[in-house]
C-alpha positions in Angstrom: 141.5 160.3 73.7 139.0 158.0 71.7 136.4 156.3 73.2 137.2 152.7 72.1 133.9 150.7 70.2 132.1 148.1 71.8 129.6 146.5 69.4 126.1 146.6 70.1 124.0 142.9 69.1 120.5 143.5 68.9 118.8 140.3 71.3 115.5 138.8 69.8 112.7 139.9 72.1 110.8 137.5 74.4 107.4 138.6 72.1 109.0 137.1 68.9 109.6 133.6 70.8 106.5 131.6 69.1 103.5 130.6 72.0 102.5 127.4 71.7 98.6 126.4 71.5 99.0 123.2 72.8 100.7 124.1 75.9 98.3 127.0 76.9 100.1 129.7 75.0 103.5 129.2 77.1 106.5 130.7 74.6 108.4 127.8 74.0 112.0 127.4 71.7 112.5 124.5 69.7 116.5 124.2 69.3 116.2 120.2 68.7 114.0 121.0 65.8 114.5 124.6 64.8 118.6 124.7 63.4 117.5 128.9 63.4 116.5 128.5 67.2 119.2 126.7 68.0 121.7 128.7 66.2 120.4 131.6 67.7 120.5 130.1 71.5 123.8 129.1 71.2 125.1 132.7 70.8 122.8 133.8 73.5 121.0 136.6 71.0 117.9 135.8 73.1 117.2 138.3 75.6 116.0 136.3 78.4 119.0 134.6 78.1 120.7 137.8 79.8 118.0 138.6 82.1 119.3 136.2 85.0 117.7 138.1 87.6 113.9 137.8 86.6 114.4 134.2 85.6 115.4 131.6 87.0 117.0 128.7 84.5 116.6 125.2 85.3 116.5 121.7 83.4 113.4 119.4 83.3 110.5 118.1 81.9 107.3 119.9 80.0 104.4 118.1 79.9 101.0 118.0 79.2 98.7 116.3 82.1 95.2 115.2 82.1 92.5 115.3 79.3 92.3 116.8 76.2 90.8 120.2 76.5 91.7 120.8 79.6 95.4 119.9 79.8 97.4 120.9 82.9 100.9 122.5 81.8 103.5 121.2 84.1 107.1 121.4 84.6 108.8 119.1 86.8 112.6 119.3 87.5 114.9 118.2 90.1 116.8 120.7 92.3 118.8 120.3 95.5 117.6 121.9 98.4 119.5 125.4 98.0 117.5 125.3 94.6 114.2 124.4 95.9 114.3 127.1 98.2 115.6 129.8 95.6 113.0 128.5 93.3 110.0 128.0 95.8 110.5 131.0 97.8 106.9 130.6 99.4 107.6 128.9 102.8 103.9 127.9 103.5 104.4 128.1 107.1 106.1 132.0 107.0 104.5 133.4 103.6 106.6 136.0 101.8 105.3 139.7 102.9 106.3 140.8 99.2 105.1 142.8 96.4 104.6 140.1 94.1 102.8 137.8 96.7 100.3 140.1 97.4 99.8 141.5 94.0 99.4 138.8 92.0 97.0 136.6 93.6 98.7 134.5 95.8 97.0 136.2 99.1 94.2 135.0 98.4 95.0 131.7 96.9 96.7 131.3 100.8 93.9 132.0 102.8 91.4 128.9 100.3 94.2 126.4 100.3 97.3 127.2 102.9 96.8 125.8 106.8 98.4 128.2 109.8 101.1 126.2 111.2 99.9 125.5 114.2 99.8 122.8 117.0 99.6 120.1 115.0 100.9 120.9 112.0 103.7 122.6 113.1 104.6 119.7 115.1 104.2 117.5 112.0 107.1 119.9 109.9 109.2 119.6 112.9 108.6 115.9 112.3 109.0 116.1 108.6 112.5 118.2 109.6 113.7 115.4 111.6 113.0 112.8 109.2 115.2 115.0 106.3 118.1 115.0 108.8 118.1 111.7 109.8 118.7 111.0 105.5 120.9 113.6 106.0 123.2 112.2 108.8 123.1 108.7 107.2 120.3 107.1 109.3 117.7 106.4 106.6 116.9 106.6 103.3 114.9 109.6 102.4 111.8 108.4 100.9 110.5 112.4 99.7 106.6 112.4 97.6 107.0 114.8 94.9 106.3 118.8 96.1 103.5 119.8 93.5 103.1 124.0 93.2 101.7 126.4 91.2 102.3 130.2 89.6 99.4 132.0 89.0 98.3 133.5 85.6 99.9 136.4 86.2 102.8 135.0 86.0 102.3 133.2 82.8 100.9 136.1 80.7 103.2 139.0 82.5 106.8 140.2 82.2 108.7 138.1 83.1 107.1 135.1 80.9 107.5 131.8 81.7 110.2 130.3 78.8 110.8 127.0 77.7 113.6 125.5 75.7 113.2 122.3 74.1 116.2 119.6 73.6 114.2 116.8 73.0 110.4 116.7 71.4 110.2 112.9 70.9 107.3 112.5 73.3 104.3 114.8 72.3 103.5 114.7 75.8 106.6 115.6 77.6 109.1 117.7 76.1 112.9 117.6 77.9 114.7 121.2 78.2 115.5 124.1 80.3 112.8 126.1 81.8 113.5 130.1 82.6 111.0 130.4 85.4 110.0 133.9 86.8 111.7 134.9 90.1 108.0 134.9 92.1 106.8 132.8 94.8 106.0 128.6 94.1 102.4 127.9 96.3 102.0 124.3 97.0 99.2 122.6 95.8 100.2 119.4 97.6 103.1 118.7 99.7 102.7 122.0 102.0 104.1 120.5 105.4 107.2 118.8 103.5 108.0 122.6 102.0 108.1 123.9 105.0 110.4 121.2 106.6 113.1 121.5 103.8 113.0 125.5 104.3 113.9 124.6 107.7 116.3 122.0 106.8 117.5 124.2 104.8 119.0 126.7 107.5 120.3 123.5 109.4 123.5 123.2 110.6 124.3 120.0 109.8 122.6 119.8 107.0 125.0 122.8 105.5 127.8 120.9 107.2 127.4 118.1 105.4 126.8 120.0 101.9 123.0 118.9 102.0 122.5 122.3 100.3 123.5 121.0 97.0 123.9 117.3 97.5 120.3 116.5 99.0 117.9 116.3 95.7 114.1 116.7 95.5 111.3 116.5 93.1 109.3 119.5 92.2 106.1 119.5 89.8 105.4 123.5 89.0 101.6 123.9 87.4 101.8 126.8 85.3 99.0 129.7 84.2 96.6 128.9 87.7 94.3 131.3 89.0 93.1 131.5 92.5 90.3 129.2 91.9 92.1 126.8 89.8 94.0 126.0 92.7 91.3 125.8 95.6 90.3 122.9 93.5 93.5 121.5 92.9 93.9 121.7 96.7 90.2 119.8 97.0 90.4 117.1 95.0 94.2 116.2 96.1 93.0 116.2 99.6 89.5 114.7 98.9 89.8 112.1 96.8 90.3 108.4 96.9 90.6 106.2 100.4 92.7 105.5 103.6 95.9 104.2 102.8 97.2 100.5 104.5 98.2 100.9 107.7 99.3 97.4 108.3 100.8 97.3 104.4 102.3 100.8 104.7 103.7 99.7 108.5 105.1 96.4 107.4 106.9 98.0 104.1 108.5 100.8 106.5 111.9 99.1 107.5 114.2 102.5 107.9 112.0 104.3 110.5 112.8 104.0 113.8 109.8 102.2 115.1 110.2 99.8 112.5 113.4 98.7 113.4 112.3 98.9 116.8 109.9 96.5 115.8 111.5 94.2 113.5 114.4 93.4 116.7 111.6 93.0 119.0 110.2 90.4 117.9 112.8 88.4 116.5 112.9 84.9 118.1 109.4 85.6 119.9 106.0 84.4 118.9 105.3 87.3 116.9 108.1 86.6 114.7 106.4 85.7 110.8 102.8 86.1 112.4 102.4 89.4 111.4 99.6 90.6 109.5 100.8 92.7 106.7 97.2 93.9 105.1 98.0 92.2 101.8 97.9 88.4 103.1 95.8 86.6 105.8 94.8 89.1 108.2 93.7 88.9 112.0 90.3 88.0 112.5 87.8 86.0 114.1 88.7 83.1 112.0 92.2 83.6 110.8 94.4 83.1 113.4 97.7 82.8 112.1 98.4 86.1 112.3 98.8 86.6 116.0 98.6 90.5 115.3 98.5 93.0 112.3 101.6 95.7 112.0 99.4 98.6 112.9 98.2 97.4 116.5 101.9 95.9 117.1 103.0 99.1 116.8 100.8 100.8 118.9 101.2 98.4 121.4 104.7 99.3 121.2 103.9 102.9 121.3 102.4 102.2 124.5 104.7 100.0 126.1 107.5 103.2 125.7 105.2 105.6 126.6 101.6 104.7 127.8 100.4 106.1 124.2 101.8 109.4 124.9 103.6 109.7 121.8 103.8 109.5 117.9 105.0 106.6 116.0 107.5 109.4 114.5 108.6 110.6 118.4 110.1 107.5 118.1 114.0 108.4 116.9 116.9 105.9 116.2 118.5 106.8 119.3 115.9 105.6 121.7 116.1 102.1 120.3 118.8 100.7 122.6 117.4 101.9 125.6 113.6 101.0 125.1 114.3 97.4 123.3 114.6 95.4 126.1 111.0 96.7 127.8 109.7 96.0 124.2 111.2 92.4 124.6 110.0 91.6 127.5 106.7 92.6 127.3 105.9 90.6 124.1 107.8 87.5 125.8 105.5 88.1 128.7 102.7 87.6 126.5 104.4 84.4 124.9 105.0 83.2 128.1 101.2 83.7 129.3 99.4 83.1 125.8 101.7 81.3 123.8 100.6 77.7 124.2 97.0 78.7 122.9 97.9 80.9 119.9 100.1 78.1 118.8 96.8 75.9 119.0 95.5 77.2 115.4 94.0 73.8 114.7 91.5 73.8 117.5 87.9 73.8 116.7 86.8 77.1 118.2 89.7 80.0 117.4 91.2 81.5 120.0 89.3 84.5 119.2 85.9 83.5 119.6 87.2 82.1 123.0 89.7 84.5 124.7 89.9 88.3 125.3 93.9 88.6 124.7 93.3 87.4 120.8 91.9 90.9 120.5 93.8 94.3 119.3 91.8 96.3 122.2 93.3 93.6 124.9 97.0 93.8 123.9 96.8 97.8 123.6 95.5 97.2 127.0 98.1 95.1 128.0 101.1 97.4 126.6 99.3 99.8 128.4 99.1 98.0 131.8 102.6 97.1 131.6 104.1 100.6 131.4 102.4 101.2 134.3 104.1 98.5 135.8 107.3 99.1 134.7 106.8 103.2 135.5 110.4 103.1 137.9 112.4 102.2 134.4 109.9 103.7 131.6 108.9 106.9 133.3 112.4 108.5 133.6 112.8 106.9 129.6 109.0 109.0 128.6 110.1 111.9 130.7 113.5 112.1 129.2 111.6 111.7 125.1 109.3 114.8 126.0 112.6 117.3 127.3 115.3 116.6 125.2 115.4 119.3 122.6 117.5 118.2 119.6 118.8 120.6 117.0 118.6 119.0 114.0 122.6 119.0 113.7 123.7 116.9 116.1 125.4 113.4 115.2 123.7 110.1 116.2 126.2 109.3 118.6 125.8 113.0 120.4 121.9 112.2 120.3 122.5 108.7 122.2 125.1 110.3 124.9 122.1 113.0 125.3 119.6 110.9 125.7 121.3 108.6 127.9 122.5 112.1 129.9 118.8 113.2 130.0 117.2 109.7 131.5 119.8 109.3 134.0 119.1 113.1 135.3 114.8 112.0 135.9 113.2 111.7 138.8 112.2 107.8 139.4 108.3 106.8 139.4 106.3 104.2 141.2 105.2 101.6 139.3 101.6 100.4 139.5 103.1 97.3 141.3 105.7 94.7 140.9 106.4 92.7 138.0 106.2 89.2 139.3 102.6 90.1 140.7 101.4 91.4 136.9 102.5 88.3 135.9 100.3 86.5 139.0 97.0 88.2 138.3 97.5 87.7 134.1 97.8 83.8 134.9 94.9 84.2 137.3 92.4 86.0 135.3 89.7 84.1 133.4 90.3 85.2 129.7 87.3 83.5 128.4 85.8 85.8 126.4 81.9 84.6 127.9 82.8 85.2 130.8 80.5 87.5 133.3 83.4 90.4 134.2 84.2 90.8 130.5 81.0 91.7 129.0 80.4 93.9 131.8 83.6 95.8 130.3 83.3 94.9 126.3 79.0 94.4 126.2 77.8 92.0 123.9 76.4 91.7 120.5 72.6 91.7 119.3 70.4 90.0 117.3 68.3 92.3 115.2 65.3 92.3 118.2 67.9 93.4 121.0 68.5 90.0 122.5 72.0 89.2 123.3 73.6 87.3 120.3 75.0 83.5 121.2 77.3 81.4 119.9 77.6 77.8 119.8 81.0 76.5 121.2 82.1 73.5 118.4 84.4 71.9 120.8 82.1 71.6 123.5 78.5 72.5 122.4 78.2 74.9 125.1 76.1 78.0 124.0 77.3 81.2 124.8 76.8 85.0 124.7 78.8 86.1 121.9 81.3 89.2 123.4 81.9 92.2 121.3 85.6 93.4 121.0 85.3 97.0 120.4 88.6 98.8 119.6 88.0 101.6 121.5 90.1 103.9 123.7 87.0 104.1 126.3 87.6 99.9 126.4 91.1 99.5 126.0 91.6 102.5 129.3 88.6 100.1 131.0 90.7 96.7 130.4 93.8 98.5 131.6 92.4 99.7 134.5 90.6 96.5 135.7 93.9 94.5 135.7 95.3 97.1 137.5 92.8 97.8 140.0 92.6 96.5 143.6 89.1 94.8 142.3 91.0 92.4 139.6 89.9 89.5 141.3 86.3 90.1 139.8 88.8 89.2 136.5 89.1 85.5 138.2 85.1 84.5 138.2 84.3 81.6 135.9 80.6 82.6 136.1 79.5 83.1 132.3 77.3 85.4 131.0 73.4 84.7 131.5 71.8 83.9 128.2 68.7 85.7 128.7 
């Protein structure tokens, strides 16, 4: 018997791929420009081309970030989540207990740069989690920052070498190919919690249900040939640089979250309605008082109004909006009904700022807050019911609602703080002149540069006045709250102004 031939090709050797200067030595093959390269590529004679399980292979972009000299060599490509997860393999919030995580660097680079997911921040991947779903059953569009990661030196000068192959070189700064990436963990410089939520996302139900696994795409920049202290910084100046984003302009923008929604249905029809502060146009302030509000503080005083502050704007899920609408109604017609006439009064010669308490964010927080309280028999089963219901991520929107719905009915009812009709009695009693005696007690007053009180003088009336302060504080919002609410309210009712002196 003969043993039959089987011909032997010798494969060109990752050493004999050129490295390339510019791009910090990284091994890269030029088929669009090298007819040899390409030749050779095609009948896979390269031998990382059959070395599938040290490399992964994926398309993207090459490129060359930052300043000459001191370039940052970056890959970014697009995989679907079972590819991010293959790729990634570092789940920030359960490191791998490998070989090659502890060998190579990455240990340490974990313990400069990686958070414990804890309290907090494992609330917030839950969060994150949630948010992925919700894209993934339909309910939003997913809105996802790029993941930015790293491999370490190690990785870039050891076998297996990172290997690039170049289809298209027309921009010297970002060359289009297929990277073969070594099979070691991806650290995140940026973009840790968000990891961690598509690695649980990732062992969803639903989300493999519904073929998320290779249907639900992501962004992921990979920093190549970084050493532990390479990426502390990285992680420093990504987290330390540049200032607070918007609130209000991030707030008004947001129109798939559920809190938007909630709030965009509230106040159609009401006052509120197109008298929004959005952070880019006329804000809320002493003297512009179009704006009734800014998106920020009508969302917290939404947030309180559900749940007397007690949770997140992001606790706030599609399925709640049906059932907690109607409180969020009534409450800001409450306030039209109360308030309206004056805030319609923009022309007047003193705002309604400089002369009332309730043009402030600290009163209407106060307000939301006080009103919960009131309403504690309907809300309190509705905040109980948010803080037990344990969704698990694969559950439909209609099985969420018939939950929810299940869970609120099953609470125990609460005494409210008293009844409706008499909150309504002591807000149309109270004195809201912002001069007034009781209030500076509760808001103090400002100071001329010798400690004297500060005073105004009214335009409309010439009366001079202490000029209030109208701290945004928790310590004065919980003080404003409790005053209304208290059996000593009447104190609220004095016209006595503040003494000048």
């Amino acid at each position: 018997m003969s043993t039959p031939f089987i011909s032997q090709q010798k494969l060109i050797d990752t050493e004999d791929i050129p490295e390339d200067v510019q791009y910090g030595g990284l091994r890269i093959l030029r088929v669009s420009s090298d007819d040899e390269a390409r030749g050779n590529f095609e009948q896979h004679r390269y031998r990382f081309q059959h070395e599938s399980e040290k490399r992964h292979a994926i398309r993207g972009t090459l490129c060359l970030k930052g300043a000459d000299g001191r370039y940052r060599i970056c890959v970014t490509v697009h995989p679907n989540l079972r590819q991010f997860t293959d790729l990634v393999r570092y789940d920030p919030s359960d490191p791998p207990r490998t070989v090659d995580f502890e060998a190579n660097g990455m240990r340490a680079a974990h313990l400069k740069t990686q958070s414990d997911f804890k309290g907090a921040k494992a609330s917030n991947r839950s969060d994150f989690c949630r948010y992925i779903l919700e894209a993934v059953r339909g309910e939003r569009t997913a809105y996802l920052p790029t993941v930015t990661g790293w491999q370490s030196v190690e990785e870039f000068e050891e076998d297996p070498q990172p290997i690039f192959v170049a289809f298209d070189e027309s921009n010297p700064a970002a060359v289009y190919g297929e990277v073969y990436l070594p099979k070691r963990p991806i650290m995140q410089a940026d973009g840790q919690t968000q990891t961690a939520a598509l690695f649980e996302a990732a062992q969803n139900r639903l989300a493999i249900q519904n073929g998320a696994l290779d249907k639900f795409f992501v962004t992921l920049e990979i920093e190549l040939k970084v050493d532990v202290d390479s990426a502390a910084q990285s992680f420093a100046d990504r987290n330390g640089r540049g200032t607070k984003k918007n609130t209000n302009l991030v707030a008004t923008f947001d129109t798939s979250s559920a809190l938007a929604k909630l709030r965009n249905q509230a106040i159609k029809g009401t006052i509120f309605e197109d008298r929004v502060a959005d952070g880019r146009s006329t804000g809320a302030t002493l003297t512009a008082v179009q704006n009734i509000v800014d998106a920020s503080t009508l969302e917290q005083m939404l947030l309180n109004v559900i749940s007397h502050g007690n949770r997140k704007r992001e606790h706030i899920k599609h399925h709640h909006i049906e059932t907690v609408l109607p409180y969020c109604r009534e409450f800001l017609l409450l306030l039209e009904g109360q308030f309206g006439g004056i805030w319609n009064d923009t022309k007047q010669p003193d705002t309604y700022r400089r002369l009332y308490v309730h043009g402030w964010a600290f009163a209407l927080k106060a307000l939301a807050l006080a009103y919960n309280q009131v309403r504690r028999d309907q809300l309190g089963p509705i905040m109980d019911a948010m803080q037990k219901e344990t969704a698990t991520g694969d559950d439909t929107t209609d099985q969420l609602v018939k939950r929810f719905t299940k869970i609120v009915g099953e609470q125990s009812a609460h005494t409210p703080a008293m009844p409706f009709d008499e909150f309504e009695h002591r807000l149309s009693a109270i004195d809201w002149r912002r001069d007034r005696q009781h209030w500076i007690r509760i808001t103090g007053c400002l100071q001329e540069k010798n400690g004297t009180k500060k005073t105004v003088t009214l335009k409309s009336t010439g009366e001079r006045v202490v000029a209030a302060a109208a701290s945004n504080t928790p310590a004065h919002i919980s003080q404003v709250e409790n005053k209304i609410l208290s059996n000593t309210w009447l104190e609220l009712t004095s016209h006595e102004s503040e003494p000048l002196g």
